[in-house]
C-alpha positions as CSV (number, residue, x, y, z in Angstrom):
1,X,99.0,-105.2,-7.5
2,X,100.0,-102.1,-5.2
3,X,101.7,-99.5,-7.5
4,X,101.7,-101.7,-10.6
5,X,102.7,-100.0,-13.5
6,X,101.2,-102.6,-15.3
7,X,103.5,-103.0,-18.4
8,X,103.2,-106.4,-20.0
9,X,106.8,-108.6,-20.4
10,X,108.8,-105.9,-18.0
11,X,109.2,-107.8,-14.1
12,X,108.4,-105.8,-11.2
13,X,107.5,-102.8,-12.6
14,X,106.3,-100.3,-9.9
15,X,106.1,-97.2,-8.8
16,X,106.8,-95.7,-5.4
17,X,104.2,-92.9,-6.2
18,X,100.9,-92.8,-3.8
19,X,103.4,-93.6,-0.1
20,X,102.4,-91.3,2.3
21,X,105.3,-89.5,4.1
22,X,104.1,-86.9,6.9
23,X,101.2,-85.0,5.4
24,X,102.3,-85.4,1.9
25,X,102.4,-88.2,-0.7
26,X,105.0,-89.5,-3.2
27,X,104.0,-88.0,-6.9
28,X,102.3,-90.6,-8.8
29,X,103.7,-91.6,-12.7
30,X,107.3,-89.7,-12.8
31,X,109.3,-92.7,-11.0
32,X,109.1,-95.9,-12.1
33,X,111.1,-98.7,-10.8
34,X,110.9,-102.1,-13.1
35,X,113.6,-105.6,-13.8
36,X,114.8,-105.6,-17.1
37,X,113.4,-104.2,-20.6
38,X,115.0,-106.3,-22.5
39,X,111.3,-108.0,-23.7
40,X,108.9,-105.3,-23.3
41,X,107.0,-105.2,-26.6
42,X,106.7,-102.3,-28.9
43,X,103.1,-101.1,-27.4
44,X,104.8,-101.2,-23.6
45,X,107.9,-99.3,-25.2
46,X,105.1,-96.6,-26.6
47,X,103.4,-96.6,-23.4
48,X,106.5,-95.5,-21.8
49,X,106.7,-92.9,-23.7
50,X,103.7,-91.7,-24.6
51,X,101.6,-92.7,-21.5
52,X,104.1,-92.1,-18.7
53,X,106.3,-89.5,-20.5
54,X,109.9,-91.3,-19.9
55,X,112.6,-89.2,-20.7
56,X,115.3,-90.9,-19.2
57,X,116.2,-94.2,-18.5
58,X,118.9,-95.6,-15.5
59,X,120.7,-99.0,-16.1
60,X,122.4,-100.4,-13.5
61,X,123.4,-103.7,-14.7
62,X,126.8,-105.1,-15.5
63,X,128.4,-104.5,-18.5
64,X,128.4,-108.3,-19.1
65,X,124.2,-108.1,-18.3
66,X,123.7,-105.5,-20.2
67,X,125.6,-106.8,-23.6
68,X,123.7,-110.0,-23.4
69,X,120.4,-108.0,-23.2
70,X,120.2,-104.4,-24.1
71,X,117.8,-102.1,-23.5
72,X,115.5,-101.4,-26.0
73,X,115.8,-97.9,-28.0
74,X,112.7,-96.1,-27.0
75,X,112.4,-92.4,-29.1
76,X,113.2,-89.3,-27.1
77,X,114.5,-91.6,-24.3
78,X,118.3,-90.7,-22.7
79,X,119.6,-94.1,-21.4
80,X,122.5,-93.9,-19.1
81,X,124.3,-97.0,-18.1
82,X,125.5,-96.7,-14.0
83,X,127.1,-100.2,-13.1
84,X,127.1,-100.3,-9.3
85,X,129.0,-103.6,-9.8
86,X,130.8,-105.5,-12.3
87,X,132.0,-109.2,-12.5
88,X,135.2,-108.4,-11.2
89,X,134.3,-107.1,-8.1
90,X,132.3,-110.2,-7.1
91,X,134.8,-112.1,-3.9
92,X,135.1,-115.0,-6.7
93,X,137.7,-117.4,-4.6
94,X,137.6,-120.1,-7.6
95,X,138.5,-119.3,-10.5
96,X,137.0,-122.4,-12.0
97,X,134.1,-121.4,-10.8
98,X,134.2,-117.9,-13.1
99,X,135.8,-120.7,-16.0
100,X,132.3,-122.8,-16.0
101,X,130.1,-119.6,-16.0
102,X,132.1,-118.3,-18.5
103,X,132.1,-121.6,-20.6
104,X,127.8,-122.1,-19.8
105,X,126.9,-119.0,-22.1
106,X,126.9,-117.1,-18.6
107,X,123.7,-119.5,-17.5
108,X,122.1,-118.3,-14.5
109,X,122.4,-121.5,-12.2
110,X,126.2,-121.3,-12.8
111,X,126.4,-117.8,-11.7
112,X,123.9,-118.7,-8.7
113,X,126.1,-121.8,-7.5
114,X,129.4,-119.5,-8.4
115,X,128.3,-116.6,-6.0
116,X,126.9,-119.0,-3.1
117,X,129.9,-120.9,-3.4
118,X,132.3,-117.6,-3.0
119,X,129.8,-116.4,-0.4
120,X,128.5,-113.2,-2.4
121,X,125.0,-114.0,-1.7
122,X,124.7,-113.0,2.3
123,X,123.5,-109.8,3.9
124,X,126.4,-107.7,3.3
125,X,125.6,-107.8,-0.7
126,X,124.1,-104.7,-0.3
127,X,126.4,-102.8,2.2
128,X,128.7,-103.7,-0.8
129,X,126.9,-101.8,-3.1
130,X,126.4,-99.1,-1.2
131,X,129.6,-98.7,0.1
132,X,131.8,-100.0,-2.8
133,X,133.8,-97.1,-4.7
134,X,131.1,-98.2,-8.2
135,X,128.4,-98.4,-6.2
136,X,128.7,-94.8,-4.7
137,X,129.6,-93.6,-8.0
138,X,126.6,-95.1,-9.7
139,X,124.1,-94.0,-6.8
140,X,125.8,-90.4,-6.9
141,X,125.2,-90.3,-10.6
142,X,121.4,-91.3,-9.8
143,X,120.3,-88.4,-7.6
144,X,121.9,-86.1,-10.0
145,X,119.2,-87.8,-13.0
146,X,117.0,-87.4,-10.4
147,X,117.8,-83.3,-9.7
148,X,118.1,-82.6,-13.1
149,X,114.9,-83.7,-14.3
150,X,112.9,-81.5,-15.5
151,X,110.2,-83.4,-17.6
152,X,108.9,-86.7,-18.1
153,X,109.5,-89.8,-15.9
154,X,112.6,-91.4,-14.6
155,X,112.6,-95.3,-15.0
156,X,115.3,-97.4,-13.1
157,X,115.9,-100.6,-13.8
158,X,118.4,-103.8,-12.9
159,X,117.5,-107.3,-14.3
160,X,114.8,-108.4,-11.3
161,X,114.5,-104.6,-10.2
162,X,115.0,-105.6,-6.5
163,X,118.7,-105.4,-5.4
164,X,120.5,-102.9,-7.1
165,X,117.4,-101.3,-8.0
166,X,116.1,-101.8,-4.2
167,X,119.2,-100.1,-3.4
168,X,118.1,-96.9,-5.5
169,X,114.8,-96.7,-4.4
170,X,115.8,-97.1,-0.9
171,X,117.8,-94.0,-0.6
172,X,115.7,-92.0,-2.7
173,X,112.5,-92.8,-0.4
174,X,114.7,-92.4,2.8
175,X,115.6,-88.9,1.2
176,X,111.9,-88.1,0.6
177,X,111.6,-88.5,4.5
178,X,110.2,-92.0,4.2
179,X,109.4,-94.4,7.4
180,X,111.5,-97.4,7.8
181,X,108.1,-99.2,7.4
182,X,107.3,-97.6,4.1
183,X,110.8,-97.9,2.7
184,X,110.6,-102.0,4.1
185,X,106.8,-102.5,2.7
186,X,108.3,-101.6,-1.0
187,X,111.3,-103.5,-0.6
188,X,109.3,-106.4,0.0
189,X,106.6,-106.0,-2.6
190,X,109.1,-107.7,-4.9
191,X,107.8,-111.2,-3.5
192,X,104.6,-110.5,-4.2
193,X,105.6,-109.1,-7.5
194,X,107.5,-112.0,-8.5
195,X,105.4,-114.8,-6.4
196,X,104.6,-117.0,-9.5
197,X,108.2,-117.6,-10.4
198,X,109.3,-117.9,-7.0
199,X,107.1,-120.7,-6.5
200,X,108.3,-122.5,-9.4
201,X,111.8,-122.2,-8.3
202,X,111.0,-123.2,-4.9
203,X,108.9,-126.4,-6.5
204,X,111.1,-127.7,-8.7
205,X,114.6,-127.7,-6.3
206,X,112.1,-128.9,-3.8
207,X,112.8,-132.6,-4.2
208,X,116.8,-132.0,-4.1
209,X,116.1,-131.8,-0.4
210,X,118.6,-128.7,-0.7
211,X,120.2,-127.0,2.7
212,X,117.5,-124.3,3.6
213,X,120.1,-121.6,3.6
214,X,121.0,-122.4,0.2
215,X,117.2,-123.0,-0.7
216,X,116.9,-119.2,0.6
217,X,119.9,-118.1,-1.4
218,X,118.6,-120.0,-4.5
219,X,114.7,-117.9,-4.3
220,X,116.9,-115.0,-3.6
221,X,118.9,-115.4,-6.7
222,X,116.1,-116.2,-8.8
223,X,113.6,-112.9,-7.7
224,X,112.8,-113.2,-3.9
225,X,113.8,-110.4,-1.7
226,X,114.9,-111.3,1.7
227,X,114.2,-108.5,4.8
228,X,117.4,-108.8,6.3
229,X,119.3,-107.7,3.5
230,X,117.5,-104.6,3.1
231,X,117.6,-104.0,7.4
232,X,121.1,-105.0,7.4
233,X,121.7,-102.1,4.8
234,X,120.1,-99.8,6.3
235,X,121.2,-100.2,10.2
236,X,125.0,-100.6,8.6
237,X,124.5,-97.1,7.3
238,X,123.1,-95.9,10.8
239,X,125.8,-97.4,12.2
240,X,128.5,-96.1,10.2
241,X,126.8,-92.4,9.0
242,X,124.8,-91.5,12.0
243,X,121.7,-91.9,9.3
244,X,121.1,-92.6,5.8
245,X,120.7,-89.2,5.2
246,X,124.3,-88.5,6.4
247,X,125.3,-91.5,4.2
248,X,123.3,-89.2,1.1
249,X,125.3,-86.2,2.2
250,X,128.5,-87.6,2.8
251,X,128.9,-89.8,0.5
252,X,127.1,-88.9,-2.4
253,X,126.7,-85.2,-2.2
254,X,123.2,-85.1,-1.3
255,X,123.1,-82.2,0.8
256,X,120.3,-79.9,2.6
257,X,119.4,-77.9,-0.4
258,X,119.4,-81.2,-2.8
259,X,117.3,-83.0,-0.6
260,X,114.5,-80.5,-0.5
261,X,114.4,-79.9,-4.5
262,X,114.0,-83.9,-4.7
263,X,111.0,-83.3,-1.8
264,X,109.6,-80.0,-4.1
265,X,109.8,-82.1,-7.3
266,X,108.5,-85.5,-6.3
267,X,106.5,-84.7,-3.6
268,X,102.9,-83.4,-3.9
269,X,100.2,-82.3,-1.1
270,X,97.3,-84.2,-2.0
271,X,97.1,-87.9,-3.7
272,X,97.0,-87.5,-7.5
């Protein structure tokens, strides 16, 4: 798999290192990009440390995710928790809706039906993150891990490692000078990623003859990646910023001089 990182029990763990941008090349093994540690084993939790040097670890799951499964301690490893949402700032119009997830043990397909039903899973999710008060905090709080880094890996995380963890990676490729391509082609790599239980979402609701915007919603929810999302976010910054870049600067007080340390320290010259 393109940029796998290979780690046994973690979803989607990648690595943006090796993209080309101009005549240079993303630094290879000091940002990692994965879903949820919550079941990596005790030999993947050493290779993180050991084999890929993480020092520091961003979580930016909901409180409520994160309770339910917390990451695992790993020794020398700083673990900061930056929500970019929380349950309450999901557009929950019924509140029975929030009763019977609530009431399930918080089971995914109640969550799933809850957010389609309140219309939380559409394009805008993202512009949401990115432009929600949390979200800009969290993302903000990112870069700075990101500047003050001196050693070691980074390792970002959500639970599938696409959305909110898309997000991340988004801006921090479009502030490496990325292509729209190359930002697009990683974005996506989450359905190849996660092709095998994508499938066996998409067989067994199959027979339930299911609306195929709620199908789409449904492989979404359960670890596809759709391109729209990820385009809509990006024009919607364009549109409203002038660029992402502006967005970086603007928002999250990314400016000149922050944008070429993160190019000195996680950009190299030659492929390593």
């Amino acid at each position: 798999m393109k940029h796998s990182l290979d780690l046994v029990g973690i979803s989607n763990a990648r690595e943006p290192g090796g993209y080309v941008i101009g005549d240079k090349y993303v630094k290879k093994g000091i940002l990692l990009r994965t879903g949820s540690l919550a079941g990596a084993s005790p030999d993947v939790l050493k290779k993180l440390r050991e084999e890929y040097h993480v020092r520091t670890v961003v979580d930016f799951r909901m409180s409520d995710e994160r309770q339910s499964s917390p990451d695992p301690e790993i020794e020398g490893v700083k673990n900061i928790h930056l929500p970019v949402i929380e349950m309450e700032d999901y557009p929950v119009t019924d509140p029975k809706l929030y009763d019977e997830y609530v009431k399930s043990g918080r089971d995914r397909m109640k969550l799933f039906e809850m957010s389609y039903e309140s219309g939380a899973l559409n394009p805008q999710m993202y512009v949401g993150f990115l432009l929600g008060e949390r979200g800009k905090s969290a993302y903000r709080e990112f870069f700075r891990v990101l500047l003050e880094s001196d050693e070691g890996a980074v390792l970002w995380h959500c639970t599938d490692g696409k959305d909110r963890t898309g997000c991340a990676a988004m801006l921090l490729l479009s502030a490496l000078g990325a292509s729209r391509e190359t930002i697009i082609q990683d974005y996506m790599l989450t359905n190849e990623y996660n092709a095998v239980q994508i499938e066996a979402v998409r067989s067994k609701f199959s027979a339930y003859q299911m609306p195929p915007e709620k199908l789409e919603a449904l492989l979404f929810m359960c670890g596809a990646v759709v391109k729209r999302y990820m385009t809509n976010a990006i024009d919607t910054l364009n549109e409203k910023y002038g660029s992402v870049e502006a967005y970086l600067r603007e928002e999250l007080n990314i400016g000149k001089g922050e944008i070429e340390e993160l190019k000195h320290n996680y950009l190299c010259e030659a492929r390593i």
